[in-house]
N, C-alpha and C positions, 0 to 999 in steps of 0.2 A: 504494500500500500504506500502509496505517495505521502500520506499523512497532511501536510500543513498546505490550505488552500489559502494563501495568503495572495492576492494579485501581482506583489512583484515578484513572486518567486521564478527562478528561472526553471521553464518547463523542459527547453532544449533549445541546442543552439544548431544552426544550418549553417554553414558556412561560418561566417562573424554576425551573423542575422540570429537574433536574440528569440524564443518563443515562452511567453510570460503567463501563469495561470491567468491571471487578467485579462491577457488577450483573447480568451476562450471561454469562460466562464459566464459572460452578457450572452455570448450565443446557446448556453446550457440555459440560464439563468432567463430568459425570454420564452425558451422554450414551456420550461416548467410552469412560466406564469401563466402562459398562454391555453398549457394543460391540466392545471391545478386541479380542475374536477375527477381528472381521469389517471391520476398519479397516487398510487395507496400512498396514508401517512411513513415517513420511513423509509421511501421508495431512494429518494437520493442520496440519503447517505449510503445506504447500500451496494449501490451505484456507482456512486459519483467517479471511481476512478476507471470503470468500465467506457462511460459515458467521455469522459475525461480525455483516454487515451483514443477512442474513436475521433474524435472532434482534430487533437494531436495529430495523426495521421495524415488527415485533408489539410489542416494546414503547414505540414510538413511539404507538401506537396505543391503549395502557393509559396511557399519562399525556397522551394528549390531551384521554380522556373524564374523566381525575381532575383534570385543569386546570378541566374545565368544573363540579368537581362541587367544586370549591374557589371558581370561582366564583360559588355560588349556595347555600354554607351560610353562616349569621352565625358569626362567628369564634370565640364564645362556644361556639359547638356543637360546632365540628371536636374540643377537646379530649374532650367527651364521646365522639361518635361514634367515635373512635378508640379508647379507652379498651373500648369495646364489644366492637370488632373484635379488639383484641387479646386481650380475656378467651375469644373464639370461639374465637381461634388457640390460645391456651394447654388449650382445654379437646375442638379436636378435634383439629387439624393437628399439635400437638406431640406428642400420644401417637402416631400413626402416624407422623410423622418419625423419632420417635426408636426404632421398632419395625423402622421399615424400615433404620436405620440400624445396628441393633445393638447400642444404647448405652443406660443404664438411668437418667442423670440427664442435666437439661438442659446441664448443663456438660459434660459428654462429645459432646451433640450439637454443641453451639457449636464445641469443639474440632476435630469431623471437617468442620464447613462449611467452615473454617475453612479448611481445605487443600485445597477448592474455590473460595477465594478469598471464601468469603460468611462469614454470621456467625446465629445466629438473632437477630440484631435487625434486622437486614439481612432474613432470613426474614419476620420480621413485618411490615416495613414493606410489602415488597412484597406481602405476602398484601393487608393492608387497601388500597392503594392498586387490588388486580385487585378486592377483592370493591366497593367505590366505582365504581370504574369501570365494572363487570357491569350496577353497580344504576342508573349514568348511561345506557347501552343499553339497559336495559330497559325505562325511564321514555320511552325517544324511539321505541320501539319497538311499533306496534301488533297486540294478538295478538289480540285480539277480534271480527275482521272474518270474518264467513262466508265458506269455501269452497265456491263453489253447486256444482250438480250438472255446468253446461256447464264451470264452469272445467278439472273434474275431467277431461269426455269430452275436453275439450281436449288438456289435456296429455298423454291415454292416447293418441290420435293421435299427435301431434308427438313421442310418445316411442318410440316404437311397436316401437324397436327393444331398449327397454329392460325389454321386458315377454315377448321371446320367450324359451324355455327349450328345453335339448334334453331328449333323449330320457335318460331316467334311470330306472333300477331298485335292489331291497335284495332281494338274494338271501343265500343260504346256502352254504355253502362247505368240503366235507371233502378234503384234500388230505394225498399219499405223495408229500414231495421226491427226486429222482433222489440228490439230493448228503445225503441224510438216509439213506438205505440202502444196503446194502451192492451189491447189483444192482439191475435193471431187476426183474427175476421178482418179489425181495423191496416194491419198490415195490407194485409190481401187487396181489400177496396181503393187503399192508396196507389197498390202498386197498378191495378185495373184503370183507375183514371190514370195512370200517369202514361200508360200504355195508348188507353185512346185517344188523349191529347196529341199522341206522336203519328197515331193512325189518321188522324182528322187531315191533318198537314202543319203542325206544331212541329217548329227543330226539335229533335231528342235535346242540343245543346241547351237550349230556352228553360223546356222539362225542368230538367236537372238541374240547372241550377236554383231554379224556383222551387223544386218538390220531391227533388231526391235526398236521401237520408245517408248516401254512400260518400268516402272520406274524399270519392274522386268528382265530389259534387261540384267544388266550385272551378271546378278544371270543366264544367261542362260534361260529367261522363265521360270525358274521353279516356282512354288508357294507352300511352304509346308505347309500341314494342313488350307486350308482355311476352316471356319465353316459358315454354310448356312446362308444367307441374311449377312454376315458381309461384304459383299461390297458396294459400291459404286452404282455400275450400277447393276440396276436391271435384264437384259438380261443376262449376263457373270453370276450372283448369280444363275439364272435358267437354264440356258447351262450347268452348271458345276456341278449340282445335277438332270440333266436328261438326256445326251448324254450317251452312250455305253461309256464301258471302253475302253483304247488304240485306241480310233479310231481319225482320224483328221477331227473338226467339219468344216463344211459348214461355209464362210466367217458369221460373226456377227456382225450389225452393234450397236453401243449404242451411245450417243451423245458425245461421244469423239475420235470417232474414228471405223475404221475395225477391227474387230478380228479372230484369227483362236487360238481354245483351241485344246488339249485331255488330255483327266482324266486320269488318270496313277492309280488313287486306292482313294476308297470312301468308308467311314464309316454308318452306319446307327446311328441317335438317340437312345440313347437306357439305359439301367444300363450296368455298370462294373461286368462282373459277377464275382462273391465272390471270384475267383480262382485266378481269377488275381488284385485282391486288398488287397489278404493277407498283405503283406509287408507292403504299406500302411497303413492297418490296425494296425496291431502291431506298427511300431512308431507311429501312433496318440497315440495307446494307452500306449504308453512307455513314450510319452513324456507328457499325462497326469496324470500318476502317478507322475513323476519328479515334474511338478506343484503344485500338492494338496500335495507332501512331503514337498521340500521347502517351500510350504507357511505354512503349520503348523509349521514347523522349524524354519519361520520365527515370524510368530507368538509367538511363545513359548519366544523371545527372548524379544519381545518386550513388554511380560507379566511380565518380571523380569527385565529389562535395563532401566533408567531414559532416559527422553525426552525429551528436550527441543527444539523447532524452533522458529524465531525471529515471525511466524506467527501462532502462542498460542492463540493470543485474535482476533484472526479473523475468523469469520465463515468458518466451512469444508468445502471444496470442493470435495464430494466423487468423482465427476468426473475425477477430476484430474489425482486419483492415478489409474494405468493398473487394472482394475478387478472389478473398484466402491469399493473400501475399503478406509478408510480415513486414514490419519497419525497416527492414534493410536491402 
């Protein structure tokens, strides 16, 4: 265990580039706030170096490529280029900071970072060093290479299981809850009129939302894309994948109640065929080239860049890092 969460304590050093609990901690520390309802009591200290050393890892990974992008500007430059960066920050990342944060001068921002352990010059540093570091990836990163047509048929094979869909329909939906009226009969009669209001030439949409009892009432009835057995009630999962299209089904009862559906358009289970997954196709495959370049590139960095983390003499945790690679 790391023991002492004090903000200046030194986490690891990358090169001569410093990495401080503090620098990490507001990204832990927003999170938790964010999810306080859904975090048992107890849950971070538990954690915290699990959590801790994850966070370490990705930003091991932003000052590796700014180590490399420090060294290959002339030193005369960095003060401009930062001076850039931070007119960026000031002119986009500050106003929504301080929108999100609720606060109407930067001194009020500074003050709430503040008790996430950061500060906004802390903010800015780190902004310039991820948007440097972006632009170091980008530069080692080839995007210009053709996706031909077999790489595409390739992948839709070898994927093959990533392209099947099931059976899905959007139908419509008038419904009288048991627990909405007074009796069964009263159900029934509701669900009766609301049916020949639809028969007359009343929209279903109208119906429903004036006299339907169902959660999808003020959506108009409508249901988009339900996909087969994903309900509830077993009766309304069967109606809705064997009724006629556009017709208005015969009252249905399920134990919550009367129903009247019609299917409006129904899909079969089936594969994607190839024509219409190109696209998809090409960005998976675009974005895992982008992967296996960055990671060599990152690799390569970290074959030449000295390493230090305060958790050196603790067993790896390949887990930890995204992909099972360890910190080294």
């Amino acid at each position: 265990m790391l023991g002492s969460f004090e903000p200046a304590k030194l986490l690891a050093l990358v090169g001569n580039q410093p990495v401080l609990v503090g620098d990490l901690m507001p990204q832990i520390n927003q999170f938790l706030q964010a999810n306080a309802d859904k975090i048992p009591p107890g849950a971070f200290e538990e954690n915290k170096d699990r959590w801790l050393k994850m966070v370490l890892e990705q930003s091991i990974d932003t000052k590796l490529a700014f180590v490399d992008f420090l060294r290959t500007i002339p030193p005369e430059r960095l003060e401009f280029v930062q001076g850039k960066i931070n007119e960026q920050f000031d002119e986009t990342e500050l106003p929504k900071a301080m929108q999100k944060a609720e606060v109407k001068t930067p001194a009020e921002l500074d003050a709430k970072l503040r008790e996430f352990g950061s500060s906004l010059e802390k903010q800015r540093r780190m902004f310039a060093e991820q948007i440097l570091a972006h632009e170091m990836i980008r530069q080692h990163v080839k995007r210009d290479k053709e996706v031909t047509h077999q790489e595409m048929l390739d992948y839709y094979r070898e994927h093959e299981d990533e392209f099947q869909v099931e059976a899905r329909a959007r139908w419509e939906h008038l419904c009288a809850r048991f627990s909405e009226c007074p009796d069964k009969d009263s159900a029934w009669r509701t669900t009766v009129d609301m049916g020949n209001e639809v028969l007359r030439g009343a929209p279903l949409e109208a119906v429903a939302r004036r006299s339907s009892q169902g959660l999808d009432a003020e959506d108009g009835g409508m249901n988009d894309w339900t996909t087969k057995d994903s309900l509830r009630s077993e009766t309304l999962n069967e109606a809705i994948f064997s009724l006629p299209l556009n017709r208005m089904s015969e009252i249905i009862e399920d134990e919550d109640g009367f129903h009247i559906i019609r299917v409006i358009e129904r899909e079969p289970a089936g594969l994607v065929p190839f024509v219409d997954a190109q696209v998809k196709i090409k960005e998976a495959i675009q974005r895992q080239r982008f992967e296996e370049q960055k990671t060599a590139y990152l690799k390569g960095l970290r074959e030449k860049t000295t390493i230090w983390t305060a958790y050196d003499n603790e067993p790896t945790d390949v887990s930890a890092r995204p992909g099972g690679e360890g910190s080294r």
